[in-house]
C-alpha positions, -999 to 999 in steps of 0.1 A, spaced: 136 294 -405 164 310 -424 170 347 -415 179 370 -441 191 405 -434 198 430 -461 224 455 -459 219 482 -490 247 511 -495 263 523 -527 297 513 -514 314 538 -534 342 522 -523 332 495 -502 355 501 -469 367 486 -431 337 505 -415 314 486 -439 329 456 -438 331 458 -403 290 463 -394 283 433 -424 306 409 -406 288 414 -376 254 413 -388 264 382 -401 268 367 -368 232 376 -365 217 363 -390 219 328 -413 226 354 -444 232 390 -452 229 406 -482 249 438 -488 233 444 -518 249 478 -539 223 498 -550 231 507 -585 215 540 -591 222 562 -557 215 601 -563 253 611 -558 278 608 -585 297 577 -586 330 569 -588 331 534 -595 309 514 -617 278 490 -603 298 463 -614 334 470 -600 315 484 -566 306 443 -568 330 429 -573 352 449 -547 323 440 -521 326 407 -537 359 403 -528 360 421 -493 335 391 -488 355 362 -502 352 332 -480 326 343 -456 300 318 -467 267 334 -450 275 368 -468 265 373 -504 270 402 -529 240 414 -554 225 449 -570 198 462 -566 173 490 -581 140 507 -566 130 502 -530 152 494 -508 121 474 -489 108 461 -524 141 445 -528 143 435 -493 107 418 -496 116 399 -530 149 380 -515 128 376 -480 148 397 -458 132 399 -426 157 429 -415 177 457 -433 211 465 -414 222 503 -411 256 514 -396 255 543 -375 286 563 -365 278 594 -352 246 611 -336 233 627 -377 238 588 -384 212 582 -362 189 609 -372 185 600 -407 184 564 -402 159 565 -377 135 584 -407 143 563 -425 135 532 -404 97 544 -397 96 554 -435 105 520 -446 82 506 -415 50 519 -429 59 506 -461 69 471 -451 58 467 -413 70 428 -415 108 440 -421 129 456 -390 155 481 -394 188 467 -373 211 489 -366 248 484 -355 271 511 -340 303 507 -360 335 500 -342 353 529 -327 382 523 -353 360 532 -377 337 562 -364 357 589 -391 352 569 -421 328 576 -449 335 565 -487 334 605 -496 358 613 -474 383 582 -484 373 597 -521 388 627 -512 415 619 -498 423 593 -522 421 618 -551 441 642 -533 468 620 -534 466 609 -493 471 573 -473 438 556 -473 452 523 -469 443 522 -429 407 530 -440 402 502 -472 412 469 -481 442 466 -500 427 457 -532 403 492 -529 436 514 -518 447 499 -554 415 504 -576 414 539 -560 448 548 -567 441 538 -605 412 554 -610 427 585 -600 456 581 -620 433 573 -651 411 602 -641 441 626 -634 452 615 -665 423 628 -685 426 658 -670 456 670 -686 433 682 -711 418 718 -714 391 725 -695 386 696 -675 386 692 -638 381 663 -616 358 664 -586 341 637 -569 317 641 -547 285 631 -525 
């Protein structure tokens, strides 16, 4: 039997935390699927397409760990790639909170998939992509918190976006 998890965030940007919990699941199971949900309820900073293919590239070379989108419910999508588990990371205690809801929501909408989760690595216990967004637009050293290639395509997109905001009336803020 070939066990699929699924691990669905916005990855807005994808960082070491994240990394960390998918690289671990992936000792788990024969395939995880961080799948980047391409409509979250937040605004975005990156694109669907360039949150893939920074995922895509965090995940370069790790042959049980593949990259896709996905829209609608999170346990739809789980159900259609046959996903018998959906990978959370939890950090702190709210962590735990919501995901537990959200575990016995998803449960009585697809009883056949578990919800794993997987404490994240002390290194890693202060690090959320809106706070590296922040920081990062601020101008401040995220390059202990991301991949290189992220620290890069953050410190561009702020440039382009501080850029644009030379002109009159326009002011940058982004944001969960």
């Amino acid at each position: 039997m070939h066990r699929i998890a699924l691990y669905p965030a916005s990855l807005d940007p994808i960082h070491n935390g994240h990394i960390d919990v998918a690289l671990r699941a992936a000792r788990l199971f024969d395939e995880v699927v961080v799948a980047v949900y391409d409509m979250p309820k937040k605004k975005l900073l990156f694109s669907v397409e360039e949150r893939m293919a920074l995922a895509e590239e965090a995940f370069a070379g790790v042959t049980n760990v593949r990259v896709a989108k996905y829209s609608g419910l999170t346990v739809n999508y789980a159900q259609d790639i046959g996903a018998i588990a959906l990978i959370r990371g939890l950090r702190v205690f709210s962590d735990f909170e919501f995901e537990f809801r959200m575990g016995l929501a998803n449960r009585q909408l697809s009883p056949e998939i578990e919800t794993v989760a997987i404490m994240t690595d002390e290194r890693h216990l202060y690090i959320s992509s809106s706070t590296i967004r922040e920081i990062a637009e601020l101008g401040g050293d995220v390059s202990k918190m991301v991949p290189e290639f992220v620290d890069m395509a953050l410190k561009k997109r702020f440039a382009d976006l501080h850029a644009s905001a030379s002109s009159p009336g326009y002011t940058i803020s982004i944001r969960d």
